[in-house]
C-alpha positions in Angstrom: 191.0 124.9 338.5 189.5 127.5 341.2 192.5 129.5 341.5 192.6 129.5 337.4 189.2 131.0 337.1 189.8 133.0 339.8 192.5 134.7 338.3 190.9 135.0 334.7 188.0 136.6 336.9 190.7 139.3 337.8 192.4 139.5 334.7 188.8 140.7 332.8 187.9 143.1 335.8 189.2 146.2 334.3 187.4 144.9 330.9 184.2 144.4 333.2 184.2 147.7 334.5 185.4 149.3 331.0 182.1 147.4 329.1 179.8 148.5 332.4 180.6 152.3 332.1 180.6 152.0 328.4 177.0 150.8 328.7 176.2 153.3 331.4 177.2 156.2 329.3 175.8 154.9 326.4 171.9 154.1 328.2 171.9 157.1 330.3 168.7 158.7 329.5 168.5 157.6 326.3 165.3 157.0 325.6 164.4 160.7 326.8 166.9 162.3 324.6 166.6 160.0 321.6 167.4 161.9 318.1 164.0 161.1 316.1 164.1 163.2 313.2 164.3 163.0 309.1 166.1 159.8 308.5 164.6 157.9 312.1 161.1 159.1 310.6 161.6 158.1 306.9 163.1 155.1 307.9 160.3 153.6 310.5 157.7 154.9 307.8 158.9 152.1 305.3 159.1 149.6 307.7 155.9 150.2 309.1 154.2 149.7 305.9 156.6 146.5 305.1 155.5 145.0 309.0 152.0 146.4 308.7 151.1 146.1 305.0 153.4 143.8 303.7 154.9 146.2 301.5 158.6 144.4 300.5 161.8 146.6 299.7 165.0 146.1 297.8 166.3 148.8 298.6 167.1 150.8 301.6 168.2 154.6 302.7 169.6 157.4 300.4 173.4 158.0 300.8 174.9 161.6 300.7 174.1 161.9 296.6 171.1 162.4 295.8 169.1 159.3 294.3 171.8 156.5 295.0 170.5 154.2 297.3 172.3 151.8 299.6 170.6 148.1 300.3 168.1 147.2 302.3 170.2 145.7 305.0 169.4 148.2 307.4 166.3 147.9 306.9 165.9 144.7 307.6 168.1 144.7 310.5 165.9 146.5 312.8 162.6 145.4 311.1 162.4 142.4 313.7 163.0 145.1 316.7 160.5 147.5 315.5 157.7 144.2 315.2 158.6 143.6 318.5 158.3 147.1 320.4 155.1 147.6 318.6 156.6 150.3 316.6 158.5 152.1 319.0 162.2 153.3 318.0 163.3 152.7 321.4 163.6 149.2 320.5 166.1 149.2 317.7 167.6 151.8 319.0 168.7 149.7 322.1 169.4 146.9 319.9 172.2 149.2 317.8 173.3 150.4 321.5 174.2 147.1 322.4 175.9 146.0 319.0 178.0 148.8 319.8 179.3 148.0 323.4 179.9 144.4 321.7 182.4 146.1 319.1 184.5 147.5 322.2 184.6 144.0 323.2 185.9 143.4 320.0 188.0 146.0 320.3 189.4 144.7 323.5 190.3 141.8 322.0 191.8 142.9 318.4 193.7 145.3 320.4 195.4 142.3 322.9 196.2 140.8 319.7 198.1 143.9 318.4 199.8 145.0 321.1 198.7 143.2 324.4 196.3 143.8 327.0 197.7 147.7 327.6 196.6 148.2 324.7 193.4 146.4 324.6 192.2 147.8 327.6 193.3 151.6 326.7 191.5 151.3 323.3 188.2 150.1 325.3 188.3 152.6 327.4 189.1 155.8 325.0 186.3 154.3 322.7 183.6 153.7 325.6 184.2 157.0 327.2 185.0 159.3 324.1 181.6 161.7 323.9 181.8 161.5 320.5 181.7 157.8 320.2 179.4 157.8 322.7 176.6 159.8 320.7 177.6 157.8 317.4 176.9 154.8 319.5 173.4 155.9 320.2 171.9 157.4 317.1 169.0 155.5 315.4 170.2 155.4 311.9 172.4 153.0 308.9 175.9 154.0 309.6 175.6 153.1 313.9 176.1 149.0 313.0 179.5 150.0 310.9 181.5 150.2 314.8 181.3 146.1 314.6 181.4 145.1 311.0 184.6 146.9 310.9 186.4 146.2 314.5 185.4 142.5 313.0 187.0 143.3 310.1 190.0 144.5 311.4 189.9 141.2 313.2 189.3 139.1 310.5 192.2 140.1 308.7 194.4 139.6 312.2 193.3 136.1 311.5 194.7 135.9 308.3 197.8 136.9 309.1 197.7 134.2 311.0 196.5 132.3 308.4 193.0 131.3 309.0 191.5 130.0 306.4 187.9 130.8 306.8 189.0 134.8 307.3 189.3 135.8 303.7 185.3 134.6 303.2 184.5 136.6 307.0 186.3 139.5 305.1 183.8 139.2 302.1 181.0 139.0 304.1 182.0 142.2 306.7 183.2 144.3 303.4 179.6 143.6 301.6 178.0 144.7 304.3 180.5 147.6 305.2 179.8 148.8 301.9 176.0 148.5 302.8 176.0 150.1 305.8 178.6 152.4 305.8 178.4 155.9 304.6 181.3 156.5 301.3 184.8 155.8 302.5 184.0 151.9 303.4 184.7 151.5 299.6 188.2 152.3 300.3 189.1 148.9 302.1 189.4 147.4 298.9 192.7 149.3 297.5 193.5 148.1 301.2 192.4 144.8 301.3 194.8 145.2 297.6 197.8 146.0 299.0 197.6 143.9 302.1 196.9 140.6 299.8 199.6 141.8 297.4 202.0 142.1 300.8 201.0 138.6 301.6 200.1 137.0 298.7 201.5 133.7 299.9 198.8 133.3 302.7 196.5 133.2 300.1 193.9 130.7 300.2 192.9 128.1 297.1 191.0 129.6 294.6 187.6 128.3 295.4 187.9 130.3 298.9 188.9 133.5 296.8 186.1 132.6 294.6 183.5 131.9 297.7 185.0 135.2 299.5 184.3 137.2 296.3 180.6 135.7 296.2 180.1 136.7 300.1 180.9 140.5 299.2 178.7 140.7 296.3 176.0 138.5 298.2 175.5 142.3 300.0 174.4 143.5 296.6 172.2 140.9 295.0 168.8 143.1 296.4 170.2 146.1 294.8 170.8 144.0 291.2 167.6 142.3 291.6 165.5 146.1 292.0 168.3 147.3 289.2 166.9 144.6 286.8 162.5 145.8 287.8 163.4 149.0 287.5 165.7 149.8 284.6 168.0 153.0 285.3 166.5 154.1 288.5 169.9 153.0 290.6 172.2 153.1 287.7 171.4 156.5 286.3 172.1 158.8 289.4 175.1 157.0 289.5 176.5 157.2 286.5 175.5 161.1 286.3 177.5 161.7 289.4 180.3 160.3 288.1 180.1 162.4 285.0 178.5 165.0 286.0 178.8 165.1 289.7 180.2 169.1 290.3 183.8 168.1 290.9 186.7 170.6 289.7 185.3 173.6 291.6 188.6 172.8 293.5 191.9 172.4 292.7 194.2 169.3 294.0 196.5 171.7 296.3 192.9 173.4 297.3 191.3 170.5 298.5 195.0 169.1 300.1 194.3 172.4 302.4 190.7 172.0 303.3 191.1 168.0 303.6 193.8 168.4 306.3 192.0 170.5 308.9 188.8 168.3 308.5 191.3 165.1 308.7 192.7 167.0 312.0 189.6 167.8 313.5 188.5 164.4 312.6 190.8 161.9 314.3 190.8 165.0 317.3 187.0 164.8 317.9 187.3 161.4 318.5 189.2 161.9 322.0 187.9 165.0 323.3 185.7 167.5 321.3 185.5 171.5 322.7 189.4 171.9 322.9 190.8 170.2 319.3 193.9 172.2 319.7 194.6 170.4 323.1 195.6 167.4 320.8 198.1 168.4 318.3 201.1 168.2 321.1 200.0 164.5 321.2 199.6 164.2 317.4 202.8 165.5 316.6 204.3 163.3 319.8 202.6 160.1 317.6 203.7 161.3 314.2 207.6 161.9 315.4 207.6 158.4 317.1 206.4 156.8 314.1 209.1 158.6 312.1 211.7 157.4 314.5 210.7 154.0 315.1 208.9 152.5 312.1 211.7 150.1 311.1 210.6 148.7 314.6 207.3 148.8 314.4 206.3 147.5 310.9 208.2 144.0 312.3 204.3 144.2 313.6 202.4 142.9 310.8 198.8 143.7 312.4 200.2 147.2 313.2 201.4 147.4 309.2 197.8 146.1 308.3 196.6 148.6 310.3 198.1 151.6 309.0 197.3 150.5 305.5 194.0 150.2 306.4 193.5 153.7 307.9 195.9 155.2 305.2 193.9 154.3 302.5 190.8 156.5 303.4 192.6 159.7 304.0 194.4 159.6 300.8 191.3 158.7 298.6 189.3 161.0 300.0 192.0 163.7 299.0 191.3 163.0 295.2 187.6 163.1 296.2 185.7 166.6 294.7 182.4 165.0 294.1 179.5 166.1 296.2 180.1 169.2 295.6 183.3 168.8 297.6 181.6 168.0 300.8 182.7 165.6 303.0 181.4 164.9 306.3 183.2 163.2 309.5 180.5 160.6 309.6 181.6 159.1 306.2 184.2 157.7 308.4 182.4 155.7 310.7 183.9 152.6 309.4 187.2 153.9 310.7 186.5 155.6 313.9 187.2 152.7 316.5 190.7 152.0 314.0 191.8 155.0 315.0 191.6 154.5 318.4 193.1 151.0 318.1 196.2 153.0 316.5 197.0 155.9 319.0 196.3 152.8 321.6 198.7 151.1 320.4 201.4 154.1 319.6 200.9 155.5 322.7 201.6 152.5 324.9 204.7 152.3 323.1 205.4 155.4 323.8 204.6 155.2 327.7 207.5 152.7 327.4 210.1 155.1 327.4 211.5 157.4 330.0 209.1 160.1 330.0 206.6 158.0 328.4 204.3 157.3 331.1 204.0 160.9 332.2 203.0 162.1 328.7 200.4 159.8 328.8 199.2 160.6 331.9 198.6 163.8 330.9 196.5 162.6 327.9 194.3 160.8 330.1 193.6 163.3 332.4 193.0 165.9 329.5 190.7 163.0 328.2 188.6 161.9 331.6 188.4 165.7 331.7 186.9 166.9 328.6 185.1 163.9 328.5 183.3 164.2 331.9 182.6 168.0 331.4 181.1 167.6 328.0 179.0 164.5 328.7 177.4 166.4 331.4 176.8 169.3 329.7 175.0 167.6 326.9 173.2 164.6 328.4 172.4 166.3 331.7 170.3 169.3 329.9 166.5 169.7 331.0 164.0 168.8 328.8 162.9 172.2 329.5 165.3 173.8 327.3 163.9 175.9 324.3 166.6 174.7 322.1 166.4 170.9 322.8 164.4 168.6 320.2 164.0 164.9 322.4 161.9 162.3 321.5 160.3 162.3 324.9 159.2 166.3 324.3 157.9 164.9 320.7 155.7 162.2 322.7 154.4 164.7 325.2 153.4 167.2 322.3 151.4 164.6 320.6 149.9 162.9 323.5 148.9 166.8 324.6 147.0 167.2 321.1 145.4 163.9 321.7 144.1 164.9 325.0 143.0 168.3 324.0 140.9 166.9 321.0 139.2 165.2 323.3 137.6 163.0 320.8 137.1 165.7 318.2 138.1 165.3 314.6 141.6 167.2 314.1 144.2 168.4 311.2 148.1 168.6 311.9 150.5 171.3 310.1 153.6 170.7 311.1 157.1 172.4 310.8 160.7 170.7 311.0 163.5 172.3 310.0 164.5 169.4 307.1 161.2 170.5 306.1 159.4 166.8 305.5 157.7 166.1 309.0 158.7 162.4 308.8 159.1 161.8 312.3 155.4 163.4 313.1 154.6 161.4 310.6 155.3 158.4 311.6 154.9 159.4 315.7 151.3 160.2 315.2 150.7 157.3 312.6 152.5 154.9 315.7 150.9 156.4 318.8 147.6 157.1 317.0 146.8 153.7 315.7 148.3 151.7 319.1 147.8 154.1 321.8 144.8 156.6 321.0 142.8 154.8 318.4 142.8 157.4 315.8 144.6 159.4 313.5 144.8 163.3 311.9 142.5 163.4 309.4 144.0 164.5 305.3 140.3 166.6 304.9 139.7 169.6 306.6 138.8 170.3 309.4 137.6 173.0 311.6 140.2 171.8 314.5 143.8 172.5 313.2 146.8 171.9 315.2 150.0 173.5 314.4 152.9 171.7 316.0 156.7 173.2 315.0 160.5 173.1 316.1 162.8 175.4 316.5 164.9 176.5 314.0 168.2 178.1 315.2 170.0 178.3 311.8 166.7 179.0 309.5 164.7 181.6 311.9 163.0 183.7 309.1 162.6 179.9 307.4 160.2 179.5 310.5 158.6 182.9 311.4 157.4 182.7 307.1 155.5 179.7 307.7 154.2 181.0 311.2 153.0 184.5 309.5 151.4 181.8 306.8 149.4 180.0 309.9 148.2 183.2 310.9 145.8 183.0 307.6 145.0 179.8 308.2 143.7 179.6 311.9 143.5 181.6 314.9 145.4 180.5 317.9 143.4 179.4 320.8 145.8 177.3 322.5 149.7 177.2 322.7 152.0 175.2 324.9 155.7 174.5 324.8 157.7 171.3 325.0 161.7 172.4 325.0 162.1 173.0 321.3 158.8 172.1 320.2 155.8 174.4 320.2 152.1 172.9 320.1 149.0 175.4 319.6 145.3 174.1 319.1 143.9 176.7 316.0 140.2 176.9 314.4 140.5 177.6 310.9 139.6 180.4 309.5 138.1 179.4 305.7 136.7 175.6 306.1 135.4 173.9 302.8 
């Protein structure tokens, strides 16, 4: 019995290590260089008022068109982490850390049961050491839970392959939730989820697990139906605008064909190495020719099959997609960013298995440790003192440096973001000035007036027009500088 748990012991040590420096990379100075901006500061606003005045929601964050809401979910996710840091965002935001080092776990583990432990362990370690992931992994905001729900998705429909009868109501659940939390092209895992039960339409359950599975996915939805049904329009109407009137045509099909397969590139790229995209076509074409020459092989694998339908049905949807204004964004595919690790994992430890095979991959992984290392140090090793860099510990020094200057004194705050709404001062000064300094900026005028701004690299003359409009305000008696963030103590000019 020793010997067996011995062994076992040695057997998970690369995992060990894999989930340690995962971790590592994912807490290292995190709390310093936390993003809290727009959506952190619009977000902890509502949930301050639903832990502090009981104000209930059915409804959570906007998505990418304007006035379609997703559910509250999120919301009430990291509700219970906020309550218990007293407010501060470094809670929840270590809580969605962690939920993301359990989904390479996950990952470990789905991809053992596609292709063995190579490939279990090589998709761990590309996901917890990829910068990309990495910074995915520790943003504060909806689409960060969307690395489990769909690694456990991808999981739950191994198991019913294997036919597990309680996976089709897991995959309900995960897909109403994916849909909840996930960003736009979530909503293509049902034409997969399609497909794959058409495939295997014999490991279909009875009908009263279809029935129940069906229930679990619109469960997700039910807060959403219930605000619909107070409020008449307000969730249906942007909706159904968008899809009638929601800008597309500006492009044509073969026009968005061409735009749609550099983003695609870049897209599955970025998520080995960023600064050097080009470095990864040789290995991309290397992947595409081996699938080419060896799918009658490989689709014998029915996860590996499940799997490319799965990832397929995203980048041809999205193809057909002109809505938006024909943006699309890389983090719309959140839900698909640890599948398509799982798949060159898996691909390329096929690959290693042939006579040259093992070199070419050593090459990738020493392109990978390398642009990895260098670009993780470059970003997450910069000084606070940067005039560029907007942390969250430079945004707590600015505010506790107004505090102290006031002294006591009655104050205003004008502040300047580059989204424009000041959320996160908002809610920073509502947090730290009701726990930590016992008061807050006052709404009437005052004669003190602090003016507290970012920088704003891509907007300058955005910024330097509403620093000319200070200078009618208040005169400057006062300024000091936190990185990005400038803080100067005024006295105003016309009082009422």
């Amino acid at each position: 019995m020793l010997k067996r748990i011995k062994k076992s012991s040695l057997l998970n040590l690369p995992l060990i290590i894999i989930l340690g420096l995962a971790s590592f990379l994912r807490f290292f100075r995190f709390s310093d260089l936390l993003g809290f901006w727009y959506d952190q500061g619009r977000d902890a606003l509502v949930i301050w008022d639903f832990i502090h005045k009981g104000k209930f929601f059915l409804i959570g964050p906007t998505t990418g068109i304007e006035g379609v809401f997703r559910g509250p979910w999120y919301y009430w996710l990291i509700s219970p982490f906020y309550w218990l840091g007293n407010g501060n965002p470094v809670y929840p935001s270590v809580f969605l850390i962690i939920t993301s080092i359990l989904s390479i776990l996950v990952l470990y583990y789905v991809g053992n049961n596609l292709g063995g432990k190579k490939v279990g362990l090589l998709s761990a370690f590309l996901a917890s050491c990829s910068v990309y992931i990495i910074g995915s992994s520790r943003w504060l905001s909806n689409p960060t839970p969307m690395f489990l729900i769909s690694i456990l998705l991808v999981w739950s429909i191994y198991k019913f392959l294997q036919k597990k009868v309680w996976a089709l109501p897991l995959m309900g659940l995960l897909t109403g939730m994916a849909l909840q939390f996930g960003s736009a092209t979530e909503y293509f895992y049902l034409p997969a989820f399609l497909i794959i039960f058409v495939w295997k339409r014999k490991l279909l359950p009875k009908p009263k697990v279809i029935l129940l599975s069906f229930g679990l996915m619109v469960l997700a939805f039910i807060p959403q139906l219930l605000f619909e049904i107070r409020h008449p329009g307000v969730l249906t109407g942007p909706i159904i605008n968008f899809l009638i009137n929601g800008k597309s045509g500006e492009l044509s099909f073969w026009q968005l064909i061409t735009t749609r397969i550099g983003f695609y590139y870049n897209l599955i790229a970025s998520k080995f190495w960023l600064n050097g995209n080009l470095l990864f076509a040789p290995f991309l074409i290397l992947v595409l020719v081996y699938l080419v020459r060896k799918w009658k092989t490989l689709k014998e694998n029915e996860m590996f099959t499940a799997l490319v339908v799965l990832l397929s049905s995203p980048f041809l949807g999205m193809l057909f997609f002109n809505g938006n204004s024909g943006n699309v964004y890389d983090y719309y595919f959140t839900g698909y960013y640890l599948m398509i690790i799982l798949f060159f994992s898996f691909v390329f430890i096929k690959i290693s298995e042939t006579k040259y095979g093992k070199l070419l991959i050593f090459v990738f992984l020493f392109i990978f440790i390398y642009k990895n290392y260098s670009t993780y140090k470059a970003e997450y090793s910069i000084s606070l003192n940067d005039p560029e860099i907007i942390a969250f510990e430079n945004q707590l020094k600015a505010i506790d440096w107004i505090y102290k200057d006031a002294a006591g004194r009655e104050f205003n705050v004008d502040e300047y973001v580059p989204p424009v709404i000041p959320y996160a001062y908002q809610y920073l000064f509502l947090w730290l000035g009701t726990n930590e300094y016992g008061s807050l900026p006052l709404e009437k005028n005052v004669p003190l007036l602090y003016t507290l701004y970012e920088v704003d690299p891509d907007h300058p003359s955005r910024l330097q027009e509403w620093i000319d409009r200070q200078k009618g305000i208040g005169n400057i008696l006062k300024e000091e500088r936190f990185g990005g963030i400038v803080v100067q103590e005024r006295e105003r000019i016309i009082f009422e």
